[in-house]
C-alpha positions as CSV (number, residue, x, y, z in Angstrom):
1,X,236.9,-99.0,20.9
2,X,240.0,-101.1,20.6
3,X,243.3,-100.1,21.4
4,X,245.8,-99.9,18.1
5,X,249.4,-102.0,19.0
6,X,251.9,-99.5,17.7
7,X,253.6,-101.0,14.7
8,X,257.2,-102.4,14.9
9,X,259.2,-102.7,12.0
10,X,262.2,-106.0,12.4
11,X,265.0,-106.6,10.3
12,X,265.8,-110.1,10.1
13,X,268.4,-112.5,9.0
14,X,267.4,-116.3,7.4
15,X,269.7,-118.6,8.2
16,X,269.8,-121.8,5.4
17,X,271.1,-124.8,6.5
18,X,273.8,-124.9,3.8
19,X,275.3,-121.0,5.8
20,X,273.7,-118.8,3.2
21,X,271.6,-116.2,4.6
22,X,269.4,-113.7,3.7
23,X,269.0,-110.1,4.9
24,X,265.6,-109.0,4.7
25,X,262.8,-106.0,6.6
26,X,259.2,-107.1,7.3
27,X,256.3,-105.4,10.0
28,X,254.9,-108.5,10.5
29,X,254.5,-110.0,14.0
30,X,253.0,-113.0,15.9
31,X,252.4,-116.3,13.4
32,X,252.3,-114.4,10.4
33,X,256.4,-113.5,11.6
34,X,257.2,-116.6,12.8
35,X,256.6,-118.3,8.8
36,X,257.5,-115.3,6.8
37,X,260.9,-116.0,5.9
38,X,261.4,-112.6,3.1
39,X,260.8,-111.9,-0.4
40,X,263.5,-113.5,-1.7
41,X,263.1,-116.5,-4.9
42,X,265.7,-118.8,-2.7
43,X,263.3,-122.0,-2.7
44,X,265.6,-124.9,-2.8
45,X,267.6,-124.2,0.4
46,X,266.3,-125.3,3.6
47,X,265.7,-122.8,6.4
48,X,268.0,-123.0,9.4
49,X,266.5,-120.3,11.3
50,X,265.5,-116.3,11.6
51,X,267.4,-113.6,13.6
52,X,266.0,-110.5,14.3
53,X,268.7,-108.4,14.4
54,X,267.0,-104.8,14.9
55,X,263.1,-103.3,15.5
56,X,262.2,-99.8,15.0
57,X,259.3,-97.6,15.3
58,X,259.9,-96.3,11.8
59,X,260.0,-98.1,8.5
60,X,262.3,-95.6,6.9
61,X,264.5,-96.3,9.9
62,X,264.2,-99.9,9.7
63,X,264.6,-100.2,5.8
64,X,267.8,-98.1,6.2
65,X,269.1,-100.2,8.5
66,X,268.5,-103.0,6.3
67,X,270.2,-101.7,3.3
68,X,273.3,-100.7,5.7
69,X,273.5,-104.4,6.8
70,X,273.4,-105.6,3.3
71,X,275.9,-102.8,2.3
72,X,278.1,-104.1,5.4
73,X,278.2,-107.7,3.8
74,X,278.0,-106.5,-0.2
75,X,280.9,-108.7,-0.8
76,X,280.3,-112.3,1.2
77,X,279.1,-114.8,-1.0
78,X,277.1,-116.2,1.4
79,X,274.7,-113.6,1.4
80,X,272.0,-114.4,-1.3
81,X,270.4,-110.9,-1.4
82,X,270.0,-109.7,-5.2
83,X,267.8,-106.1,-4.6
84,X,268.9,-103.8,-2.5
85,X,266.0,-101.2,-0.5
86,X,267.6,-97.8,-1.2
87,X,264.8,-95.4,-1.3
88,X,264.6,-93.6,1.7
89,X,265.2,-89.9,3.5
90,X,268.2,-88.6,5.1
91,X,266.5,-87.5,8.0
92,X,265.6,-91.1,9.2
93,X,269.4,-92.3,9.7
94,X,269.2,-90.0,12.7
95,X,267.7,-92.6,15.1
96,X,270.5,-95.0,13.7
97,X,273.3,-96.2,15.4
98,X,276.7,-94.0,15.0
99,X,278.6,-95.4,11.9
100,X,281.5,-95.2,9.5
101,X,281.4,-96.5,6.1
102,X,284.8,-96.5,4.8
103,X,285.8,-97.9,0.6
104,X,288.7,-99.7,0.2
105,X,289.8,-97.2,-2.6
106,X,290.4,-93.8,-0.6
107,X,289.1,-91.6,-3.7
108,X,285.2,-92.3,-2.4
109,X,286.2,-91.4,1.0
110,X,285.6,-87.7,2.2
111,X,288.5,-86.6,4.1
112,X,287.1,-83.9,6.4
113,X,289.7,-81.9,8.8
């Protein structure tokens, strides 16, 4: 009997050599990682390199934490993400580092006493 590797779930950043980059979520690991580079249709940039910026146990976890880093950058224009991953539970963000989304135009923002 063989022992199952527990699966780890990476967010990533591609890096293009022009300073575009996409944000993207994978579980892949060993070669298949190292020449996955996302989803995404950019084929005319050349790669610069890939980040992993966070790993999780969970993929809800992990693909919430990739929509927050994409949410975090929404307005750069050297981000190249079109689709954002918003399909997840609430109860995932728990294992999520302590954040504060705040919108420009105070209206969205819950003022709590």
């Amino acid at each position: 009997m063989t022992k199952l590797t527990e699966k780890v779930y990476k967010v990533y950043i591609t890096y293009y050599t022009d300073g575009s980059y996409y944000i993207g979520f994978t579980g892949k690991y060993g070669a298949a990682l190292a020449s996955y580079f996302g989803s995404n249709t950019i084929r005319d940039k050349l790669v610069s390199h890939k980040e992993i910026v966070w790993t999780s146990k969970s993929k809800a976890t992990a693909k919430l934490f990739e929509l927050l880093l994409q949410l975090s950058r929404l307005d750069s224009s050297w981000c190249v993400n079109s689709m954002l991953n918003v399909r997840v539970r609430k109860e995932h963000m728990k294992d999520l580092p302590k954040f504060k989304l705040t919108f420009e135009d105070n209206k969205f923002n819950k003022n709590e006493k």
